[in-house]
C-alpha positions, 0 to 999 in steps of 0.5 A: 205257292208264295208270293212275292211280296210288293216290295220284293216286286218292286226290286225284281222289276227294277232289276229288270228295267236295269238289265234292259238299260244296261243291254242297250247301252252295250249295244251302243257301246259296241256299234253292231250286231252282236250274239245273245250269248256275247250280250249276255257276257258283255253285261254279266246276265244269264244267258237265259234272262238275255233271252227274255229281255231280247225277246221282249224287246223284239217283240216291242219293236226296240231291238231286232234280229240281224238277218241271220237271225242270230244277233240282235241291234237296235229296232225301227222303232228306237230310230223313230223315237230318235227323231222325235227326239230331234223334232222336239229339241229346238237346239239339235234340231238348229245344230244338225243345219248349222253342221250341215251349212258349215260343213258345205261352206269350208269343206271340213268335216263338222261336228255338234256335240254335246256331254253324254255320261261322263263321255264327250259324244258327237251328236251329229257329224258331217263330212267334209269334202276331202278326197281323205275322209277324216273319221267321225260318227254320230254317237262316237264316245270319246274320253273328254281328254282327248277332245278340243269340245271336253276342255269346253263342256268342263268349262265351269266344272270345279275341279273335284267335280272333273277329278270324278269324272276322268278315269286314269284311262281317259288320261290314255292317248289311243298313240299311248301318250299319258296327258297329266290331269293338272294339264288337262284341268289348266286347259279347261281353264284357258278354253274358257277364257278364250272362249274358243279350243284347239287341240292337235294330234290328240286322237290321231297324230294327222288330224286338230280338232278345233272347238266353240262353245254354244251356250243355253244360258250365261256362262252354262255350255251345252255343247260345242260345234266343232271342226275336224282339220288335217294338222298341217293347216295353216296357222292362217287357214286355222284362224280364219276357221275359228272366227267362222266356228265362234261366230256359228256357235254363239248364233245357235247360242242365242237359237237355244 
């Protein structure tokens, strides 16, 4: 029988750990559970090598069988390496409180969040009070362009390094508005100066995001905090609510 030479098994184990990764980023991707023979299209794979790695990763704890035993989503133990994960950051683990608080205080619905593969990602959320619940989920991934926060995380970028980063899609709005990429790089630019960012009718046309920066060193943004309005909120009500994100953010700042 041949053998796989060493460097033949380094190729098909790396093959695998990719195949793995790319199954777990589409479960995040799609936010349910979903069928092997759906994964297995969703990431280009035989159907047959979904099947081990799903099985493996069953076996391991990381992935489980939905009650149908049909699909497959994230295991038990995926969300207890999350909190550990949470446990040993001190800055999400100070952001998660600081959102919380903030979103008692105002009764606005607020986010931490933060730049995750090219995507501008809520990191934690929290509902305000509101009788009309504004949308917002943790793990949500938003083209940056659509975002008070990604005119912040970008803030520093040069602009080649933005260029490759945004897509002609992401320049899409969900209403199919096209924002111009000379634009969106301009408003980077006054959010850093400003040091604050507001946005309005971007993903929805009833909603303005506003955005603060929290730093992790001079000048670096790590994330953002920010505040999800209707957007018909006073042009007062607004500022009061920035000065409140500004002076939050900057103490989770010095926290980082």
């Amino acid at each position: 029988m041949d053998r796989q030479s060493p460097n033949e098994d380094k190729v098909s184990r790396e093959k695998g750990l990719n195949r793995v990764l790319e199954i777990l980023e589409y479960l995040h991707t799609t936010q349910r559970a979903i069928g092997i023979g759906d994964l297995a299209k969703g990431v280009n794979a035989p159907r047959s090598t979904t099947y081990t790695l799903v099985r493996s990763l069953v076996d391991a704890g990381l992935l489980e069988m939905a009650g149908d035993g049909n699909r497959v989503y994230f295991g038990k133990k995926l969300y207890l390496y999350g909190m550990d994960y949470v446990r040993g950051n001190d800055l999400l683990r100070r952001g998660r409180q600081e959102v919380d608080n903030l979103s008692q205080e105002t009764g606005e619905t607020s986010e931490l969040c933060m730049l995750q593969s090219g995507r501008y990602t809520i990191i934690h959320s929290s509902p305000g009070t509101r009788p009309f619940r504004i949308s917002s989920a943790t793990g949500l991934q938003i083209p940056l362009p659509w975002t008070a926060s990604g005119r912040l995380l970008l803030a520093g970028f040069e602009r080649g390094r933005i260029e490759a980063m945004i897509t002609e899609g992401d320049l899409i709005l969900p209403d199919g508005r096209k924002l111009e990429l000379d634009d969106f790089i301009d408003d980077i630019g006054k959010a850093r100066a400003t040091g604050y960012c507001v946005t309005s009718g971007l993903v929805d046309a009833y909603t303005k995001c506003l955005a603060a920066p929290v730093f992790s060193a001079p000048g670096k943004v790590e994330a953002t905090m920010c505040l999800v309005v209707p957007i018909d909120t006073s042009e007062e009500r607004t500022g009061e609510l920035i000065a409140l994100l500004r002076e939050r953010a900057a103490r989770l700042s010095i926290a980082a």
